[in-house]
DSSP file (Angstrom, degrees, kcal/mol; ACC not computed):
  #  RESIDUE AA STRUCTURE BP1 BP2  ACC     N-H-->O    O-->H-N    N-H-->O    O-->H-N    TCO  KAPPA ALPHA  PHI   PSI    X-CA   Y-CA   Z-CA
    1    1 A X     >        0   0    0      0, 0.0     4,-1.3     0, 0.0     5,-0.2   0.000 360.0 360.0 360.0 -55.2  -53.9    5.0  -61.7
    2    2 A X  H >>  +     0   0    0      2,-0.2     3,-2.0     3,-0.1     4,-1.3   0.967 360.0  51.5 -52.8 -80.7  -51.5    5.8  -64.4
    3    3 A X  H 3> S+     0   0    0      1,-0.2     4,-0.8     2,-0.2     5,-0.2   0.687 107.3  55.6  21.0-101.3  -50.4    9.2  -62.6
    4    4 A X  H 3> S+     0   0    0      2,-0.3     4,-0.6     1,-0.2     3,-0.3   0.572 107.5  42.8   9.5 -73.5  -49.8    7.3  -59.7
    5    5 A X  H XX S+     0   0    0     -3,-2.0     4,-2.8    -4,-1.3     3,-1.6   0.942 120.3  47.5 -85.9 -46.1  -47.4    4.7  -61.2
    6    6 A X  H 3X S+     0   0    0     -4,-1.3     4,-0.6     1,-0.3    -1,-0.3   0.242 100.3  60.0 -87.9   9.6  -45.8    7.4  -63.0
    7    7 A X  H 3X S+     0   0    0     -4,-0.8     4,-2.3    -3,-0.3    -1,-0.3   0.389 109.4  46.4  32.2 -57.9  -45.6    9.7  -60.2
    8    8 A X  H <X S+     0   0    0     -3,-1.6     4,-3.1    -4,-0.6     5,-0.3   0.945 112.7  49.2 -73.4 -64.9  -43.3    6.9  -58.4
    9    9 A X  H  X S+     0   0    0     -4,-2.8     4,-1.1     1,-0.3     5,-0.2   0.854 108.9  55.6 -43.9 -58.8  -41.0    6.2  -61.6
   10   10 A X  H >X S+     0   0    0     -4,-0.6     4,-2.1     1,-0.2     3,-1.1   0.848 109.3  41.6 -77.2 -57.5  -40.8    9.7  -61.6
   11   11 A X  H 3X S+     0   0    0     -4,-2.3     4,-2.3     2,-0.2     5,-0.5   0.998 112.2  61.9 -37.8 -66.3  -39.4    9.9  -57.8
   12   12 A X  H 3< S+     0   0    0     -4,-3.1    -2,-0.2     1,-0.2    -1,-0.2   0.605 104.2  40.4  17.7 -78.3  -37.4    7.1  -58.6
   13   13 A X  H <X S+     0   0    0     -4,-1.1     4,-0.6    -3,-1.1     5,-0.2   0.719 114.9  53.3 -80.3 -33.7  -35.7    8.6  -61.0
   14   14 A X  H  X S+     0   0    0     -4,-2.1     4,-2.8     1,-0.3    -2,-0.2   0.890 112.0  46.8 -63.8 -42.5  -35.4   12.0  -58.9
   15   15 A X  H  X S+     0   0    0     -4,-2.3     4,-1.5     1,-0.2    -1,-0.3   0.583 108.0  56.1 -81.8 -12.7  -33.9   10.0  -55.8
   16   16 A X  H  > S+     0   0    0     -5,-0.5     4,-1.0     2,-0.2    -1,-0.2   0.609 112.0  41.4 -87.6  -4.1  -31.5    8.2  -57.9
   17   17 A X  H  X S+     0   0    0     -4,-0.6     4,-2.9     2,-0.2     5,-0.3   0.818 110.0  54.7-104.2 -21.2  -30.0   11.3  -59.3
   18   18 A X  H  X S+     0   0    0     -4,-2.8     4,-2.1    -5,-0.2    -3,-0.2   0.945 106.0  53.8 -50.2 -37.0  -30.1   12.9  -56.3
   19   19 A X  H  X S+     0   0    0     -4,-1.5     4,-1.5     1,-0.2     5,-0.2   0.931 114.7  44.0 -50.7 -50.5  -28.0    9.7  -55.0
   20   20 A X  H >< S+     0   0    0     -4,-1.0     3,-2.1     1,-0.2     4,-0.5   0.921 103.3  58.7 -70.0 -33.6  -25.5   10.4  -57.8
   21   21 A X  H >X S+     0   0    0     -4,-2.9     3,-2.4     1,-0.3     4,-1.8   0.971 108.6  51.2 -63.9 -55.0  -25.1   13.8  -57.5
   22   22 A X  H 3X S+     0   0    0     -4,-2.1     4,-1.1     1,-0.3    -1,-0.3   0.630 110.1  42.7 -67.6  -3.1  -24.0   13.1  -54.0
   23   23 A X  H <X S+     0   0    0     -3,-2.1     4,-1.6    -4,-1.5    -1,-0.3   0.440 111.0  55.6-101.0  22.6  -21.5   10.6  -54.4
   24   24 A X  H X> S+     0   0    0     -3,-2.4     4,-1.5    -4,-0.5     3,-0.8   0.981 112.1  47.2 -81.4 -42.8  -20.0   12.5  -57.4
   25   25 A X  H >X S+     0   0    0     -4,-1.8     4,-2.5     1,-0.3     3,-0.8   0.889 112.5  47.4 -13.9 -85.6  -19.8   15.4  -54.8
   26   26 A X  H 3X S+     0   0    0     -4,-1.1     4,-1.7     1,-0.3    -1,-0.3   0.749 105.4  59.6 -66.7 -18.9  -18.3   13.1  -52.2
   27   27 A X  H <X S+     0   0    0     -4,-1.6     4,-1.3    -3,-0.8    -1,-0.3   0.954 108.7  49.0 -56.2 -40.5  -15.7   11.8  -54.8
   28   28 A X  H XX S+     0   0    0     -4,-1.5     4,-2.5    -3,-0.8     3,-0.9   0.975 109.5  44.6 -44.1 -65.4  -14.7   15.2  -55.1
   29   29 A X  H 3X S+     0   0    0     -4,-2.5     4,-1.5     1,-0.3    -1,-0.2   0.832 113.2  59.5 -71.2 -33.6  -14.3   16.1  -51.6
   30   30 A X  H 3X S+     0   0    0     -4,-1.7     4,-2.9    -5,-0.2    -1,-0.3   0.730 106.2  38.4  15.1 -79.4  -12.6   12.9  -51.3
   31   31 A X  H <X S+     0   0    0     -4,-1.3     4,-4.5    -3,-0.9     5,-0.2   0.862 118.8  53.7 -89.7 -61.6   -9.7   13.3  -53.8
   32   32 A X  H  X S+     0   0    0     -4,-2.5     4,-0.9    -5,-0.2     3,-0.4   0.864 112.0  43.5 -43.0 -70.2   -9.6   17.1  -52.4
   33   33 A X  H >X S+     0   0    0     -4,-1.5     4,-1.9     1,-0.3     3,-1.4   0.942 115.8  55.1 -24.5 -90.1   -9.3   15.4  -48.4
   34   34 A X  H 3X S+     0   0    0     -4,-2.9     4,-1.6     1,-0.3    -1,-0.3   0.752 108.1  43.0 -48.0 -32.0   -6.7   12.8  -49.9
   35   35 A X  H 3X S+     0   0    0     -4,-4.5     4,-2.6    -3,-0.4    -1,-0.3   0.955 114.9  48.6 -72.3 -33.2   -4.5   15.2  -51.3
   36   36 A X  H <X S+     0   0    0     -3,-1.4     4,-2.0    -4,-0.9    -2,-0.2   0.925 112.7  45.1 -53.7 -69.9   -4.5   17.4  -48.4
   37   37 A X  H  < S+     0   0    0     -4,-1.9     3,-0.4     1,-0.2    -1,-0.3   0.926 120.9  46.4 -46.0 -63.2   -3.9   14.7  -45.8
   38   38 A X  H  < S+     0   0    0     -4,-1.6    -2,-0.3     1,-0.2    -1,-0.2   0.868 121.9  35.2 -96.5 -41.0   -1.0   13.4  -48.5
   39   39 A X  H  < S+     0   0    0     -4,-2.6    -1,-0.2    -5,-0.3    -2,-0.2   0.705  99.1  85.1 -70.5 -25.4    0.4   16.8  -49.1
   40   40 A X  S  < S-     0   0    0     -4,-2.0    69,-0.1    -3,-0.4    71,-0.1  -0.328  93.3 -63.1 -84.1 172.0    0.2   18.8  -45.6
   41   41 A X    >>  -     0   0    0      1,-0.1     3,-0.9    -2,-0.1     4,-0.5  -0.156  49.4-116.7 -72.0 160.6    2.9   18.6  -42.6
   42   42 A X  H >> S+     0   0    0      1,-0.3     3,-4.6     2,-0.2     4,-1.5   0.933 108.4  76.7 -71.4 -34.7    3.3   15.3  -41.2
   43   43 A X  H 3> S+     0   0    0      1,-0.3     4,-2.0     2,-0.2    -1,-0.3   0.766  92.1  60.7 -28.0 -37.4    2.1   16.4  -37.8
   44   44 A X  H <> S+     0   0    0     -3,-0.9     4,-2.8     1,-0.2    -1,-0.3   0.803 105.4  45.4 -59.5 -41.4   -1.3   16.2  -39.5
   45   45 A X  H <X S+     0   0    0     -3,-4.6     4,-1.7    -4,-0.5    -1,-0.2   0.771 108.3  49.4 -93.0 -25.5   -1.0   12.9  -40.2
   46   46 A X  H  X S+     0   0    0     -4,-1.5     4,-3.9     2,-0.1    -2,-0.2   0.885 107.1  67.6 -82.8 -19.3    0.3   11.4  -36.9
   47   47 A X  H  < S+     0   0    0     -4,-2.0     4,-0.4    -5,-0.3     5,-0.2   0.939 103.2  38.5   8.5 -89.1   -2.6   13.5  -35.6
   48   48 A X  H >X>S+     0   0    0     -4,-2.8     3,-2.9     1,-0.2     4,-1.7   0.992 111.8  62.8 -68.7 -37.2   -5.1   11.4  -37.1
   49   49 A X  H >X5S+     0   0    0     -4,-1.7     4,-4.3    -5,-0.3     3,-0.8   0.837 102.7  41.9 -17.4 -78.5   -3.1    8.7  -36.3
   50   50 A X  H 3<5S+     0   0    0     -4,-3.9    -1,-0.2     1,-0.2    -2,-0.2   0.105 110.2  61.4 -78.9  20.4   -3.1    9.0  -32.3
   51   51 A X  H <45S+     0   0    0     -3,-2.9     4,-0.3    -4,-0.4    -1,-0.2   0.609 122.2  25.4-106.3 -30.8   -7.3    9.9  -32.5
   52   52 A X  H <X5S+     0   0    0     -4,-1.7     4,-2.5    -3,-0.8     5,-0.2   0.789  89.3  92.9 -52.3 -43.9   -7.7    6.2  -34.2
   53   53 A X  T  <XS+     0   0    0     -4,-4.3     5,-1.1    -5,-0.7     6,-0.4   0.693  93.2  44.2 -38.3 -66.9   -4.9    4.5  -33.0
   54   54 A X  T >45S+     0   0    0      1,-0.3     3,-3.3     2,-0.2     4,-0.2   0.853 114.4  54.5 -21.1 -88.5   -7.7    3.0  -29.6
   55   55 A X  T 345S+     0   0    0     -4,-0.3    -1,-0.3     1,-0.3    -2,-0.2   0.801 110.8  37.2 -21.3 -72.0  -10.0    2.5  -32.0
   56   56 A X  T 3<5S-     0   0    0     -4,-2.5    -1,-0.3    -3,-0.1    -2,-0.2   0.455 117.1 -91.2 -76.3  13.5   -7.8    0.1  -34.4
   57   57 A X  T < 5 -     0   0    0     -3,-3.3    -3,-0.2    -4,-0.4    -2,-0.1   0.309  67.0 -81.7 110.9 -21.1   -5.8   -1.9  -31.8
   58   58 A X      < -     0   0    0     -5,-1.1    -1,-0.2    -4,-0.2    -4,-0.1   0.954  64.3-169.7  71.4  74.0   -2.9    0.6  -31.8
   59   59 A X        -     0   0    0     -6,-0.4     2,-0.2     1,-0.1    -2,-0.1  -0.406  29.2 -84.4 -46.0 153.8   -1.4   -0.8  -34.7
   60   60 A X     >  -     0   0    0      1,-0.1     4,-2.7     4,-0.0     5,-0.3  -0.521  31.9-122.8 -78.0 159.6    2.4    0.6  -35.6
   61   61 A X  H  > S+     0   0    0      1,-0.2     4,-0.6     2,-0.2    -1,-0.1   0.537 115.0  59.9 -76.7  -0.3    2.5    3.4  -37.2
   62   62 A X  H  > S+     0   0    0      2,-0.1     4,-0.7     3,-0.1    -1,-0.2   0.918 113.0  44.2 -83.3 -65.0    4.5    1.9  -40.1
   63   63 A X  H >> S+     0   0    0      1,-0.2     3,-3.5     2,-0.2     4,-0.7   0.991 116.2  49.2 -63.0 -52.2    1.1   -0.9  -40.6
   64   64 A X  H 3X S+     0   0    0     -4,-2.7     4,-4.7     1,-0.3     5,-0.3   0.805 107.5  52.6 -49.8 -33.8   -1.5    2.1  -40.2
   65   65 A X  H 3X S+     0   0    0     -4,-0.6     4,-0.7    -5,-0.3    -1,-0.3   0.772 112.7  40.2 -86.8  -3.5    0.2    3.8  -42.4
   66   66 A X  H XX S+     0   0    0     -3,-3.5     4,-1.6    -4,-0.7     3,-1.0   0.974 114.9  55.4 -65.5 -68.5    0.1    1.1  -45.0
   67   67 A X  H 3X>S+     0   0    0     -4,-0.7     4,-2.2     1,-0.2     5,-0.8   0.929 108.0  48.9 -24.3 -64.0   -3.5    0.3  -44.0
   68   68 A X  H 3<5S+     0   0    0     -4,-4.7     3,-0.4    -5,-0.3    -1,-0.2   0.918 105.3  52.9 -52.1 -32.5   -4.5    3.9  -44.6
   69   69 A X  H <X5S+     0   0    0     -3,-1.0     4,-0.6    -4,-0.7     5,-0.5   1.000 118.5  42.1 -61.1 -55.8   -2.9    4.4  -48.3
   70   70 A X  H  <5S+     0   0    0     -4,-1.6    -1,-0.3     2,-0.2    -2,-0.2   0.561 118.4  41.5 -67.0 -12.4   -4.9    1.0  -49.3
   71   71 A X  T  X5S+     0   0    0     -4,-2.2     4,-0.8    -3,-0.4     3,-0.4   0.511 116.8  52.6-127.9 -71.0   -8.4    1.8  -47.4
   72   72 A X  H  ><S+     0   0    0     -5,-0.8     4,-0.6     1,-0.2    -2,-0.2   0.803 114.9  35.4 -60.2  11.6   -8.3    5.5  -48.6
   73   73 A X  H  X S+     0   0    0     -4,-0.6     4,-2.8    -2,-0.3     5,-0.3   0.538 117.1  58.7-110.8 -44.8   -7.8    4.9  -52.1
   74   74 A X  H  > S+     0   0    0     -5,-0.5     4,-1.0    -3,-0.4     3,-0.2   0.951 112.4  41.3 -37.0 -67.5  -10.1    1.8  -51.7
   75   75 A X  H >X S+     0   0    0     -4,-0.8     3,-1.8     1,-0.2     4,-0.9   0.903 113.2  49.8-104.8 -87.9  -12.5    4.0  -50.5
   76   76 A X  H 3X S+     0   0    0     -4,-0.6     4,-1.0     1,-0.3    -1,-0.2   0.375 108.9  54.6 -93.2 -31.5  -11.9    6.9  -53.0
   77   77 A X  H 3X S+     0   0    0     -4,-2.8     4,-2.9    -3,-0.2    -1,-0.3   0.806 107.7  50.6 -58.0 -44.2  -12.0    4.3  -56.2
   78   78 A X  H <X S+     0   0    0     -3,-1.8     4,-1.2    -4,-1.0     5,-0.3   0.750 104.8  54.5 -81.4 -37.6  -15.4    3.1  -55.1
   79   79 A X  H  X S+     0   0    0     -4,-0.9     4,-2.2     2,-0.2     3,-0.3   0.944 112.2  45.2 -66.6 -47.2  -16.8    6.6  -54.8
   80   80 A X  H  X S+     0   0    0     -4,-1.0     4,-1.2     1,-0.3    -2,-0.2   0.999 109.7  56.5 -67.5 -59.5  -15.7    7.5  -58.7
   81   81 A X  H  < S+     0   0    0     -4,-2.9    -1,-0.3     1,-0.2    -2,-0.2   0.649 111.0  39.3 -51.6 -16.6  -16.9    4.3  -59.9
   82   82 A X  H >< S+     0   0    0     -4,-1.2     3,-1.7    -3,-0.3    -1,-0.2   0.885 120.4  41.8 -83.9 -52.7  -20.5    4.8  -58.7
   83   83 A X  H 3< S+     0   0    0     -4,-2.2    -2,-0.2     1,-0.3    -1,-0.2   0.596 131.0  37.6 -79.5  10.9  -20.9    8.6  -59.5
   84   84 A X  T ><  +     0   0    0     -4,-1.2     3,-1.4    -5,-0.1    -1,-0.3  -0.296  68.5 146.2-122.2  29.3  -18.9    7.3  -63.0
   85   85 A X  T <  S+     0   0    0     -3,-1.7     3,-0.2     1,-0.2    -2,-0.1   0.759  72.7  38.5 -95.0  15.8  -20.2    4.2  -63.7
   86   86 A X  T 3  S+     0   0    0      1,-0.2    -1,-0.2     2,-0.0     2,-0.2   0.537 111.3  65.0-114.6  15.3  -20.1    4.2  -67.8
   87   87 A X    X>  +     0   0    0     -3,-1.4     4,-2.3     1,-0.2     3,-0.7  -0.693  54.6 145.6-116.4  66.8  -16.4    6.2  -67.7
   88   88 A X  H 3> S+     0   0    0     -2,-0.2     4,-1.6     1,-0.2    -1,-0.2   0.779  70.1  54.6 -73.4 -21.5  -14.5    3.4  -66.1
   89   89 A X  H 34 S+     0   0    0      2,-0.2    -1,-0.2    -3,-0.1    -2,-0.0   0.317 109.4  45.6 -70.4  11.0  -11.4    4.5  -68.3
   90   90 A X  H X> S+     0   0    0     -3,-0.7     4,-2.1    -6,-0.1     3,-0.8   0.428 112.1  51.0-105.8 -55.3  -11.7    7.8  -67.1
   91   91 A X  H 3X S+     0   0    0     -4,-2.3     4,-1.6     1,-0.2     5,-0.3   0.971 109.8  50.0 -58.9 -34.7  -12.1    6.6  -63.2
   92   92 A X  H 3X>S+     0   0    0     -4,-1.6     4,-1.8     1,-0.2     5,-0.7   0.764 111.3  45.9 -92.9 -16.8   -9.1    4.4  -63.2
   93   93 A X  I <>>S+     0   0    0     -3,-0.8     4,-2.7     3,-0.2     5,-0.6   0.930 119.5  52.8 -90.0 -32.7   -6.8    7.4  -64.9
   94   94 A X  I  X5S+     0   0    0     -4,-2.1     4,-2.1     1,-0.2    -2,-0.2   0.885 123.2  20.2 -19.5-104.2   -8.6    9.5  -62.0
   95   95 A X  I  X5S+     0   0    0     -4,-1.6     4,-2.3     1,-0.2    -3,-0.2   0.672 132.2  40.5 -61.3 -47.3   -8.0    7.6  -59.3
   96   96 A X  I  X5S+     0   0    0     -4,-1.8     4,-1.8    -5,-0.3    -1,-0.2   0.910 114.6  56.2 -77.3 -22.1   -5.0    5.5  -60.3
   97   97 A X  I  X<S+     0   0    0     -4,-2.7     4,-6.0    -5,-0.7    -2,-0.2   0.964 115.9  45.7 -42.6 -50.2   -3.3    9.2  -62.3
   98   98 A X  H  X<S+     0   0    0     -4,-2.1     4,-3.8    -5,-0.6     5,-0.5   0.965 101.2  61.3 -59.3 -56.7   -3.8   10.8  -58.4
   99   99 A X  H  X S+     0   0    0     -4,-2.3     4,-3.8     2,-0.2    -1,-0.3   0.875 115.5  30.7 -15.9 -73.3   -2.4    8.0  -56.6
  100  100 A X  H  X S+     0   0    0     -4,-1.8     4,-2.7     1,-0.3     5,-0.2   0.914 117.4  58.8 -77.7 -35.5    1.2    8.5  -58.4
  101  101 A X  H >X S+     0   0    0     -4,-6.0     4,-2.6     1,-0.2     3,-0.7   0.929 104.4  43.6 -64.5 -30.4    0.9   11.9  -58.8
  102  102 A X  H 3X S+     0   0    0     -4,-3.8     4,-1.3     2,-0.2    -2,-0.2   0.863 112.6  55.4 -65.2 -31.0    0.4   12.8  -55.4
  103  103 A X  H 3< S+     0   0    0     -4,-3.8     4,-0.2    -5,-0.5    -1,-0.2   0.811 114.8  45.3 -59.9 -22.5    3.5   10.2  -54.5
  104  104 A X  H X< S+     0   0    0     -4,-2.7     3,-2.0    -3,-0.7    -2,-0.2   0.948 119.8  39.1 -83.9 -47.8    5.5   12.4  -57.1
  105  105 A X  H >< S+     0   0    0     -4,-2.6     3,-0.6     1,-0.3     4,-0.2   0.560 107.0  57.5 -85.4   0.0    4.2   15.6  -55.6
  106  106 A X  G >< S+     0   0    0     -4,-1.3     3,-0.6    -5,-0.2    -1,-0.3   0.609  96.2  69.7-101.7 -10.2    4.4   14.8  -51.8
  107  107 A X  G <  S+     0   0    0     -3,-2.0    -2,-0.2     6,-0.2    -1,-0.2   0.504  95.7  63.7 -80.3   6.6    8.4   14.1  -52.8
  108  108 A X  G <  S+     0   0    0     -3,-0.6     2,-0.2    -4,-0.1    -2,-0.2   0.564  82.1  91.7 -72.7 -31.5    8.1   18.0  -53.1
  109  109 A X  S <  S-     0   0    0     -3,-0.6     3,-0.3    -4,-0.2   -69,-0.1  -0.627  77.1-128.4 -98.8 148.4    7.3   18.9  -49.5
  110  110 A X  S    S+     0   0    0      1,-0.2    -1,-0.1    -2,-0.2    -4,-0.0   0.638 106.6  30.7 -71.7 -11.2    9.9   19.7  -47.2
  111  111 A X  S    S+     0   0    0    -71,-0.1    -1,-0.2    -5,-0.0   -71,-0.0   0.668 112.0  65.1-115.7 -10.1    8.8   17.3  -44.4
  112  112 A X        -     0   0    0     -3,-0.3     2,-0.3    -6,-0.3   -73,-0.1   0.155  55.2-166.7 -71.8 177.6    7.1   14.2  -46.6
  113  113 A X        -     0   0    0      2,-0.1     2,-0.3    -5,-0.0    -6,-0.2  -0.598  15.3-142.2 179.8 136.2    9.0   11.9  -49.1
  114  114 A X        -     0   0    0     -2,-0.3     2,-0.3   -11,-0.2     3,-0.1  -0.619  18.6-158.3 -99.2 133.2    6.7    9.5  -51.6
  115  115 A X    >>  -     0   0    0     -2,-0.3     4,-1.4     1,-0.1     3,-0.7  -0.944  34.5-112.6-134.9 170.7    8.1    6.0  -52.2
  116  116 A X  H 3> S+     0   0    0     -2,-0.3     4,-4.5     2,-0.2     5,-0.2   0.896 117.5  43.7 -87.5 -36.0    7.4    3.8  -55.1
  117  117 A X  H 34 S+     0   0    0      1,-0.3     4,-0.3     2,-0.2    -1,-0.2   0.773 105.8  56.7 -75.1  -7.0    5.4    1.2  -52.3
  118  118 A X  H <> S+     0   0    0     -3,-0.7     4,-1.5     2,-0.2     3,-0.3   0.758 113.4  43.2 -84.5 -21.5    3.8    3.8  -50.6
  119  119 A X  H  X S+     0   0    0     -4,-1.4     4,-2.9     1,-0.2     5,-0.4   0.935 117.5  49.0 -76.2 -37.0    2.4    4.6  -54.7
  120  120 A X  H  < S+     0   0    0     -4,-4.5     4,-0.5     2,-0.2    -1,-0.2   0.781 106.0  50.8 -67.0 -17.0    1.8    0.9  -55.2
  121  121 A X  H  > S+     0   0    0     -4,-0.3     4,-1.6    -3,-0.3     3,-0.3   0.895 111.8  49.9 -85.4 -63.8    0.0    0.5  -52.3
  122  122 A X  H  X S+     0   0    0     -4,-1.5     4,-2.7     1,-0.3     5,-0.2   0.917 112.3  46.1 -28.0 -63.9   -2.2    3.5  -53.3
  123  123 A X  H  X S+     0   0    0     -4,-2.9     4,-3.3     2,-0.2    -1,-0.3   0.898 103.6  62.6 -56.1 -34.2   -2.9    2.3  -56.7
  124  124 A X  H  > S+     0   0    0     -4,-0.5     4,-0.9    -5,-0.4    -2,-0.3   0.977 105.6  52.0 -59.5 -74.9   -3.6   -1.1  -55.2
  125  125 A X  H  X S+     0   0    0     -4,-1.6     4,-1.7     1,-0.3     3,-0.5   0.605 112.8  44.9  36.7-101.6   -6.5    0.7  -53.4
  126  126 A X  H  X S+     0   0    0     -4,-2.7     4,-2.6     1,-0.3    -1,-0.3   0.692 103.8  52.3 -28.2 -73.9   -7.5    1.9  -56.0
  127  127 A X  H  X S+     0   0    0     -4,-3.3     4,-1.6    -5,-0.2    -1,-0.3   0.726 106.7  60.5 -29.7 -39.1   -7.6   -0.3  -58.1
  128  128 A X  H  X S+     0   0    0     -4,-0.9     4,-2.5    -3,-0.5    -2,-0.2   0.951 104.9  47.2 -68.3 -66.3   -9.5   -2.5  -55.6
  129  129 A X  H  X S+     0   0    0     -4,-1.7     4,-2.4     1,-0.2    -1,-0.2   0.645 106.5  48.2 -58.2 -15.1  -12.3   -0.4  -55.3
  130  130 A X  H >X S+     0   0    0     -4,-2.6     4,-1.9     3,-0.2     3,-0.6   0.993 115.9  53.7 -75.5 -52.1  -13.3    0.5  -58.7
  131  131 A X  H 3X S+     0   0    0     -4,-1.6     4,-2.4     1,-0.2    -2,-0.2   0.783 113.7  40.3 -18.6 -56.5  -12.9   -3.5  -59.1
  132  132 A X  H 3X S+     0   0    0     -4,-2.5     4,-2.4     1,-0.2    -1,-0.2   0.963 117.0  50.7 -76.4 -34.7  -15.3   -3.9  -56.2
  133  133 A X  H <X S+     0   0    0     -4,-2.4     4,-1.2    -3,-0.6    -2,-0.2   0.828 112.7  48.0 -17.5 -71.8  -17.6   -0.9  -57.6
  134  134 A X  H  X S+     0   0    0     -4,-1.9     4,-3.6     2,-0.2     5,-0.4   0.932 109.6  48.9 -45.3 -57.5  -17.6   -2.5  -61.0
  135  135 A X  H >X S+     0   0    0     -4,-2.4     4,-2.4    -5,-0.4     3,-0.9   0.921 112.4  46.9 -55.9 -48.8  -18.5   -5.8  -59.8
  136  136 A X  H 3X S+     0   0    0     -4,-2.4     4,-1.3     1,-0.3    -1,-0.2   0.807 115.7  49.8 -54.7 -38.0  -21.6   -4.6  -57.4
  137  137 A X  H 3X S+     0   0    0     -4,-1.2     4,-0.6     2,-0.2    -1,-0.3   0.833 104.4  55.9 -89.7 -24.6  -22.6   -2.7  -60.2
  138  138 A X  H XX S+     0   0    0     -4,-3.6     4,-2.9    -3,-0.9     3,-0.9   0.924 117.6  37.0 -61.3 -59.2  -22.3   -5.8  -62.7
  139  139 A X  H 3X S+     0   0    0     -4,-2.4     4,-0.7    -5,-0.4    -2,-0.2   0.769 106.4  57.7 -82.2 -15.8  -24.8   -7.9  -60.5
  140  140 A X  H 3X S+     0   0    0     -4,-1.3     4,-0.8    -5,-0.3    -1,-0.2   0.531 112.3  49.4 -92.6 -15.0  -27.0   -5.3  -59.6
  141  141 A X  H <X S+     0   0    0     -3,-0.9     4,-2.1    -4,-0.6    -2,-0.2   0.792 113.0  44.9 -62.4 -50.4  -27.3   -5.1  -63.8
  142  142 A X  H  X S+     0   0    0     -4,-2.9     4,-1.2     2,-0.2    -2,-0.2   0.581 106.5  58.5-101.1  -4.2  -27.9   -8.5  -64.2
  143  143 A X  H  X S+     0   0    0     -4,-0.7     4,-1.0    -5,-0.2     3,-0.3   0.963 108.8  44.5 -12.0-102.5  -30.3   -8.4  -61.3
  144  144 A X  H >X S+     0   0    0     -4,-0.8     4,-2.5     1,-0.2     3,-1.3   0.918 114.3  56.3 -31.2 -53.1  -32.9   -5.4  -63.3
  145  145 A X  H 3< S+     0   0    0     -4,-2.1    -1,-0.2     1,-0.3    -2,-0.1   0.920 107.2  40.2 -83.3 -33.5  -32.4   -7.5  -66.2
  146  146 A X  H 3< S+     0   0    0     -4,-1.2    -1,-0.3    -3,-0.3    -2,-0.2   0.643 117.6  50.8 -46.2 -24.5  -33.7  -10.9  -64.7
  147  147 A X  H <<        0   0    0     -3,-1.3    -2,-0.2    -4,-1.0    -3,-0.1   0.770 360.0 360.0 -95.5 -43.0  -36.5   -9.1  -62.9
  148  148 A X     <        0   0    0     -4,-2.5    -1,-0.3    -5,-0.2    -2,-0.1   0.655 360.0 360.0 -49.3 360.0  -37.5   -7.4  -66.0
């Protein structure tokens, strides 16, 4: 019987690190993907545009490209804070550091140009998602600890 129970904890544990190991993974590939997309020719980026655009309504390409800064950073916040979640001063210089550097470094490429709202927007993201990250992870604490 003892076995048994400890047998489960012991999966448990195995499938929650497996879980972490894969979003640390997919924060990575993440951050990699966002710079790429932020750094590469624009062509790339009206690209994805016009294989969404049906999908989202056609939005102009002026909101999409708002949308996207805020939902991929969103996105990309959310990811660090789970595979991070006792270095939240380390995700936010992560996630919010990338934001502004890549708006300084995409004012590098010959066909791009970084503005300070397309970095605020970015940070904003960010910002959201470790926020929303945190919070899920706050109740989902105080959850286990009731239960106990």
């Amino acid at each position: 019987m003892l076995a048994s129970g400890s047998t489960s904890l012991h999966k448990s544990s195995m499938n929650r690190k497996n879980l972490i190991r894969l979003i640390t993974v997919a924060a990575w590939v993440a951050i990699i993907a966002i710079a790429y997309a932020t750094l590469t020719r624009v062509g790339f980026v009206y690209a994805i545009y016009f294989k969404l655009a049906p999908f989202l309504m056609r939005p102009e390409m002026g909101t999409y490209a708002h949308l996207e800064h805020v939902v991929a950073f969103a996105i990309l916040g959310t990811l660090f804070s789970f595979a991070y979640p006792r270095h939240t001063i380390l995700v936010c210089c992560i996630v919010l550091g990338a934001a502004a550097l890549l708006e300084i470094a995409q004012t590098l490429t010959p066909d791009r140009h970084g503005t300070l709202m397309d970095g605020l927007e970015k940070i904003a993201g960010g910002a959201a998602g470790i926020l929303f990250a945190r919070t899920i992870q706050h109740f989902c604490m105080n959850k286990q600890t009731t239960s106990d």
